[in-house]
C-alpha positions in Angstrom: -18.2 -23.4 3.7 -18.4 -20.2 1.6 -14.3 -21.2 0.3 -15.3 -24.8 -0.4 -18.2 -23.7 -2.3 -15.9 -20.8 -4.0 -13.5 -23.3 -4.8 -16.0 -25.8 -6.6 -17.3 -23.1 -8.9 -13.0 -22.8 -10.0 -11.5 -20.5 -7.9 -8.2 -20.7 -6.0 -9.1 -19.3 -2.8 -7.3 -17.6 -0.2 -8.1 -15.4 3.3 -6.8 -13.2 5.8 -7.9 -10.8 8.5 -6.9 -7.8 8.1 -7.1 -4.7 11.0 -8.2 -1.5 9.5 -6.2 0.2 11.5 -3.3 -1.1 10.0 -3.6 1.0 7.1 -4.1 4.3 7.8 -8.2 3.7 9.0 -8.6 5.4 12.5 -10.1 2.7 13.3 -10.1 -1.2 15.2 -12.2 -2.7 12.5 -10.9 -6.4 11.5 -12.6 -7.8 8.7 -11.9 -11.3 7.1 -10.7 -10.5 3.4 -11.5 -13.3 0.6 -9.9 -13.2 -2.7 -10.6 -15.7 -5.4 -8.9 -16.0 -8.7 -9.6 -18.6 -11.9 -6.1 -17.9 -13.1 -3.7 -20.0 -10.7 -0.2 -17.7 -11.9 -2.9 -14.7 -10.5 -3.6 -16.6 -7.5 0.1 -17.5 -6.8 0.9 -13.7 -7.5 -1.6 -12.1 -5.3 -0.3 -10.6 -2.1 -2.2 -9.0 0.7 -1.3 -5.0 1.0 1.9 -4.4 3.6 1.0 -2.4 6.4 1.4 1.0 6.6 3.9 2.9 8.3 3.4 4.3 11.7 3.6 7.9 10.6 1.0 7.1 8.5 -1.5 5.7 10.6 -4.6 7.3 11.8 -6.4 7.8 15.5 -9.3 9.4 16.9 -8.1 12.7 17.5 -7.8 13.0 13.5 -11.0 13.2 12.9 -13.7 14.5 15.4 -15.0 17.5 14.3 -14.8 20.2 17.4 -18.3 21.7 16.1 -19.8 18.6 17.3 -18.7 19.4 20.8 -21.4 21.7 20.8 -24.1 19.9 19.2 -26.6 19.5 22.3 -28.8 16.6 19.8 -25.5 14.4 20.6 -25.1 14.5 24.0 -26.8 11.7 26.3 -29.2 12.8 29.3 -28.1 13.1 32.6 -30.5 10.1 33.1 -29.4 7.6 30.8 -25.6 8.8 32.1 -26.2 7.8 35.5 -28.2 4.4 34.8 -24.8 3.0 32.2 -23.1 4.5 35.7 -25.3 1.7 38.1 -23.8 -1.3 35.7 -20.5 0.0 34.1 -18.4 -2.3 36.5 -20.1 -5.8 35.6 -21.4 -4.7 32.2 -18.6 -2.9 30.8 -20.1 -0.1 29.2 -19.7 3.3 28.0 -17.1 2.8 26.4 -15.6 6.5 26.1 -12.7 6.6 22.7 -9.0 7.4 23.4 -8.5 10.4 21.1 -4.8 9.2 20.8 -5.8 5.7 19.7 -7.8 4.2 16.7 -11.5 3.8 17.9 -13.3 0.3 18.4 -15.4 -1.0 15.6 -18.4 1.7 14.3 -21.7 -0.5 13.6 -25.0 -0.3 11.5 -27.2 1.3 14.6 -25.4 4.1 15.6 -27.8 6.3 15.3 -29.6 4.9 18.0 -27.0 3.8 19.9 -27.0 3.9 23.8 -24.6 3.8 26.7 -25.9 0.4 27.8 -24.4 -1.0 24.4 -20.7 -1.7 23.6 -20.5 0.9 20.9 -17.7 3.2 21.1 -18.5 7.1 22.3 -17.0 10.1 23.2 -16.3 12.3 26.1 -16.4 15.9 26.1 -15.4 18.1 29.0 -16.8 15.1 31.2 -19.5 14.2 29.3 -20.9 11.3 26.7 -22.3 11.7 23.2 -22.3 10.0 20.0 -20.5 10.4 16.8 -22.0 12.9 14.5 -23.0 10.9 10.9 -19.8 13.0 9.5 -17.7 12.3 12.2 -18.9 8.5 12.0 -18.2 8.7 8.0 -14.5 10.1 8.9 -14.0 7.3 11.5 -14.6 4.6 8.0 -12.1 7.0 6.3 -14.8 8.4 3.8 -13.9 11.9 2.5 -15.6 14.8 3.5 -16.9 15.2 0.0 -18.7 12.2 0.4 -22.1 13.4 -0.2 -24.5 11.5 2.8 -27.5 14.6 3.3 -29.4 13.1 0.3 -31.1 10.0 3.0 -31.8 10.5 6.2 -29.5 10.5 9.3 -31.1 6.8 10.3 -29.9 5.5 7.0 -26.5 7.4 7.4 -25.4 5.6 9.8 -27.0 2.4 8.5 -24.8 2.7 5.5 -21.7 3.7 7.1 -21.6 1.5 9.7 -22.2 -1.7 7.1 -19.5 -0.2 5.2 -16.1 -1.8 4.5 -13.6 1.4 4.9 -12.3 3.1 1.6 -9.2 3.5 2.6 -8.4 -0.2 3.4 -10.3 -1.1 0.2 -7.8 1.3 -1.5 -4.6 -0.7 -0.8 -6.5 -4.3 -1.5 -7.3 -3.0 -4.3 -3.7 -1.4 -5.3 -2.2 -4.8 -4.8 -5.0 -6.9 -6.6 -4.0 -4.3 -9.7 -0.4 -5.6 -10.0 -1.4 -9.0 -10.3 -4.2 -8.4 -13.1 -3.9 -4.8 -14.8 -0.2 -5.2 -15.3 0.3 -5.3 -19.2 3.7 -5.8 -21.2 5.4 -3.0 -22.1 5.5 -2.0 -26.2 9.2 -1.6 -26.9 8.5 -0.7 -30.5 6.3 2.3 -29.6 8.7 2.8 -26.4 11.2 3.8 -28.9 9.5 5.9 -31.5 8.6 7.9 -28.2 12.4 7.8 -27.0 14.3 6.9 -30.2 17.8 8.0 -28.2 17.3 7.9 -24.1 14.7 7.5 -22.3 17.1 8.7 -19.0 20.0 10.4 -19.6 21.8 11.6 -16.2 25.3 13.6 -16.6 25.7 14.2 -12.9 27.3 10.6 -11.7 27.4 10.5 -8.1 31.0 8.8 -6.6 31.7 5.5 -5.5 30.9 6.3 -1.3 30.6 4.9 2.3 26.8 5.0 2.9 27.1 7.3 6.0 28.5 10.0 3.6 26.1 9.2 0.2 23.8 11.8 -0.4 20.7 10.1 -1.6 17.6 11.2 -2.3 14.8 9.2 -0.9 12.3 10.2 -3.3 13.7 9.2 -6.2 12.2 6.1 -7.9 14.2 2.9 -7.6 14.0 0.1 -9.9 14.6 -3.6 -8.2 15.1 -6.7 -10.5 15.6 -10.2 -10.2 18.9 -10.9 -11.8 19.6 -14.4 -13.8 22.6 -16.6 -12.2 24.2 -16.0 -15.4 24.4 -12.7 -14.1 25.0 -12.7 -10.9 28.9 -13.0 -10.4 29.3 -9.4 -12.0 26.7 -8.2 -9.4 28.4 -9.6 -6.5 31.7 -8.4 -7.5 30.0 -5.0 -8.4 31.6 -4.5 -11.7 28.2 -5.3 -13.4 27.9 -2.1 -16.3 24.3 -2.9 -18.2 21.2 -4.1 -17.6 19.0 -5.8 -20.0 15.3 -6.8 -19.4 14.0 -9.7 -20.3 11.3 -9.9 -23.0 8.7 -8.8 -21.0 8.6 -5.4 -18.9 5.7 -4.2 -17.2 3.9 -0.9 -18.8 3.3 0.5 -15.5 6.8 1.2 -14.3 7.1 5.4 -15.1 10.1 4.8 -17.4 11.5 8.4 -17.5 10.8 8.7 -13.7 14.0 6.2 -12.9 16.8 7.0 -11.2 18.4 4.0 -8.9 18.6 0.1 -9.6 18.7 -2.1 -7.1 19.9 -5.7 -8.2 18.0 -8.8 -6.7 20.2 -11.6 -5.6 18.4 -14.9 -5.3 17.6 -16.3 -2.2 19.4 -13.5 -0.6 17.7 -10.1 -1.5 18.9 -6.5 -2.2 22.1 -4.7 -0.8 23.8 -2.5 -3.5 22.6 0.6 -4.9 23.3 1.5 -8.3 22.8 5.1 -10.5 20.9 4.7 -13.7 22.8 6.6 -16.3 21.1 6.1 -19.0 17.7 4.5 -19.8 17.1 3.3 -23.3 15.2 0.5 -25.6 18.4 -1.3 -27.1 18.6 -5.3 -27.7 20.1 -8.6 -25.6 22.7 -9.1 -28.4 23.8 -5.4 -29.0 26.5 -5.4 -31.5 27.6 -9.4 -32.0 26.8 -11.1 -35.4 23.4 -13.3 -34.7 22.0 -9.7 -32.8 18.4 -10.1 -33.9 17.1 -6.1 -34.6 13.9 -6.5 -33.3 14.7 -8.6 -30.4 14.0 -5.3 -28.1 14.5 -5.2 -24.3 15.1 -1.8 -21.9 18.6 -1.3 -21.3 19.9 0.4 -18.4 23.5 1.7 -17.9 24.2 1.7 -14.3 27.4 2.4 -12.0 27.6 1.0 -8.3 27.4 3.8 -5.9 27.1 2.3 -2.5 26.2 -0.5 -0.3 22.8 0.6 1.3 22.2 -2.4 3.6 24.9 -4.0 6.0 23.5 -7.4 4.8 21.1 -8.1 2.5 17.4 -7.4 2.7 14.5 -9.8 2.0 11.9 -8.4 0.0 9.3 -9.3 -2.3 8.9 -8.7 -5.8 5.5 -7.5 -6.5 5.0 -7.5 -10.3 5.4 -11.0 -12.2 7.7 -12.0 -9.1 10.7 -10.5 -10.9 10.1 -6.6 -10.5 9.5 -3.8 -8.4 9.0 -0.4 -9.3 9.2 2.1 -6.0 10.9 4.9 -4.1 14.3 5.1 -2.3 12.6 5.9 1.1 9.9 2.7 0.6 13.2 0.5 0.5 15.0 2.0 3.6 11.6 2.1 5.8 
């Protein structure tokens, strides 16, 4: 009902559930995600954020505070223990938190939550208590500068527990931006900042197995869809220059490149090149019908190694043709 409706006032509508936990939310928190666009090539473009990496995910154990272990105002009674005790088996209650797992869902009434709910707790030294408001607040990944003292605990807990979390939020939000705050780079004042190079690297690494390339994973790594006029020089690795097309995004940190990585239709990436130099030059560079203000980025590259046994499906995140990231994104 609420996509049909969204759909008749002009929007191309599309869903997904996402886990919390799958992006760095110490927290099992799914939520159904709805993103509407009027523009259909922003609609088509839109992709939901990748999940993070397991390194970077987030459990219990990250953030209970161990001064709330001693905060008597959180602990249950001995009373209300022993009744969730009478029913635990055919009630399934008390629910106690893995510290070494992302905890169930938070909710609104945690402040007066009770063990004969199914709202997540935790056991210290062999007894229940609640989260703390700060702890709860950590749980929905809200910083600790997150000012909540100005309303009272009741309302705390009220607020964070209705709360999408932040940090999810954060990576909808980062790939909702490269669909509609990606503007066209101005090669005219690209070069008045950079009238020679933009990159200049003297230091050409050699032509090597992969096993014995020293890379550096944090460099940034440019990947772009190459035209089949293209291509053959890219598959034979002799391929010298790149030029852009018209349009280049203005978010790509230009004097931050250091590898290319060519896109080979239907196949994906394999080869990894070294950027030697960076500069604003034109498609037609040198011949008679050049036109001078026919600008595009050019990039001097040399093939260094092959970086995947086979090549790797990805997708290109800005206009469908670009990608702008680091070494170690591509090899996770």
């Amino acid at each position: 009902m609420i996509i049909s409706e969204f759909k008749e006032a002009g929007y191309h509508v599309m869903h997904k559930l996402l886990n919390a936990s799958d992006y760095g939310v110490p927290q099992k928190r799914e939520r159904v995600i709805i993103m509407g666009f009027r523009d259909i090539e922003d609609y088509k473009n839109f992709r939901y954020p990748s999940r993070v990496r397991a390194d970077e995910r987030k459990v219990l154990r990250d953030v209970i505070i161990e001064d709330e272990n001693h905060n008597e105002s959180l602990f249950f009674s001995e009373r209300a223990v022993a009744g969730m005790m009478a029913v635990r088996e055919k009630m399934n209650k008390g629910r106690a938190m893995s510290l070494d797992e992302p905890c169930n869902t938070v909710s609104a009434h945690l402040a007066k939550v009770s063990l004969n709910s199914t709202d997540p707790v935790y056991m210290f030294e062999g007894r229940f208590r609640r989260f703390s408001a700060r702890e709860a607040a950590r749980i929905q990944s809200f910083p600790d500068n997150f000012k909540l003292d100005s309303v009272s605990q009741g309302r705390q807990y009220k607020a964070i527990g209705n709360a999408v979390p932040p940090v999810m939020m954060w990576h909808i939000i980062k790939s909702l931006q490269k669909v509609l705050v990606i503007h066209q780079l101005d090669f005219a004042s690209v070069l008045a900042q950079y009238p020679d190079n933009i990159v200049q690297q003297d230091l050409v690494p050699q032509v090597q197995p992969v096993e014995e390339f020293k890379y550096d994973k944090t460099k940034n790594v440019l990947i772009s869809f190459v035209k089949s006029d293209n291509m053959e020089q890219y598959l034979d690795r002799s391929a010298k220059i790149y030029y852009t097309g018209k349009r280049f995004p203005a978010t790509v940190a230009l004097n931050k490149l250091y590898y290319f990585m060519p896109y080979i239709k239907g196949k994906g990436i394999k080869d990894l090149y070294f950027i030697k130099i960076a500069r604003v030059g034109t498609r037609k560079e040198g011949q008679p019908d050049e036109d001078p203000k026919d600008f595009r980025l050019v990039f001097e590259i040399k093939y260094v190694c092959q970086l995947f046994e086979d090549y790797k499906p990805i997708s290109l995140e800005i206009w469908h043709t670009i990608t702008d990231t680091t070494l170690e994104s591509v090899l996770k």
